[in-house]
C-alpha positions as CSV (number, residue, x, y, z in Angstrom):
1,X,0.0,0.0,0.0
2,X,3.1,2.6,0.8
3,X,4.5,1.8,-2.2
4,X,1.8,2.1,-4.3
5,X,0.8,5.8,-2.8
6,X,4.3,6.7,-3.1
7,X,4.1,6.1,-6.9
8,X,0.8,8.2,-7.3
9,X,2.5,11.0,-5.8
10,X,5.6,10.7,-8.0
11,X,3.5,10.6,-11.4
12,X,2.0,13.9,-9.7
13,X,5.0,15.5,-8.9
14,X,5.7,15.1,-12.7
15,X,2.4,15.7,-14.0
16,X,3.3,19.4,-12.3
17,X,6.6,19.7,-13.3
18,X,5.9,19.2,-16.3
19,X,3.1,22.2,-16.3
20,X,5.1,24.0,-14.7
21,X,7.2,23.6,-17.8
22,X,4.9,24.5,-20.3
23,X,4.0,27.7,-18.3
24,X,7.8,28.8,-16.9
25,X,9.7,27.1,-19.7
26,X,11.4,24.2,-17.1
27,X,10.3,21.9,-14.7
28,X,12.3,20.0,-12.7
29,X,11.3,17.1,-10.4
30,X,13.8,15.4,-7.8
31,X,12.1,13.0,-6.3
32,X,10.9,11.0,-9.2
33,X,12.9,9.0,-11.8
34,X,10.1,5.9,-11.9
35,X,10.8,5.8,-15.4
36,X,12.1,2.0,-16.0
37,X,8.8,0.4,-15.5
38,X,6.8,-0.7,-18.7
39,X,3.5,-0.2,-20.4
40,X,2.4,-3.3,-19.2
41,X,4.5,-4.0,-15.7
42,X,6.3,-2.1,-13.0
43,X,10.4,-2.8,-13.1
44,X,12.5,-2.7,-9.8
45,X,10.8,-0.2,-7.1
46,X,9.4,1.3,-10.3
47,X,5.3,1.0,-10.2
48,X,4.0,3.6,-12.8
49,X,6.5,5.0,-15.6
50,X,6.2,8.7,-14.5
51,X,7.7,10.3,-17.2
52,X,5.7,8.2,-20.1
53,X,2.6,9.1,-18.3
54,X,3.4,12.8,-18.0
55,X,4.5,12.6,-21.8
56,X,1.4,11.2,-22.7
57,X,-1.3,13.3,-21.4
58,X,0.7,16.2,-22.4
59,X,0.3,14.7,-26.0
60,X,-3.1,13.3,-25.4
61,X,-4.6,16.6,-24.2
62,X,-3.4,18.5,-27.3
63,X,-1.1,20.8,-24.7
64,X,1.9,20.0,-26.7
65,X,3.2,19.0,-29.7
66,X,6.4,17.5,-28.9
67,X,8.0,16.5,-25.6
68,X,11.7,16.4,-24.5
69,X,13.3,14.3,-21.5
70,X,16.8,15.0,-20.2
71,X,17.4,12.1,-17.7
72,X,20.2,12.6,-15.6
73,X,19.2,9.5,-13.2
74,X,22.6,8.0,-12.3
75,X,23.4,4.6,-11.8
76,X,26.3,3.2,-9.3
77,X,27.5,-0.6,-10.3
């Protein structure tokens, strides 16, 4: 249950972050990175792919056109 509200409030971190985006011209979220789970099936502590979601009702809702992702998630080992 913990994990599963801790991944709805990352995908809403970077719904806003990615709003605040569109209206400031950068968003930045730190506490997210969620990104290596797949369409169909979470991956490692990785429930919901934030960034795909934020990506796709961006594109979905017509808001924008085109969407950019600089990952700087670092990986030790």
């Amino acid at each position: 249950e913990a994990l599963l509200l801790r991944a709805v409030h990352i995908v809403g971190a970077t719904l806003d972050a990615a709003e605040a985006a569109l209206e400031d011209g950068v968003g930045f979220v730190l506490g997210a990175g969620a990104h290596h789970s797949f369409a169909d099936r979470g991956r490692g502590f990785c429930v919901f792919n934030d960034i795909a979601i934020a990506a796709r009702k961006l594109l979905t809702d017509r808001t924008a056109t085109r969407v950019a992702v600089l990952d700087c998630d670092v990986h030790q080992g």
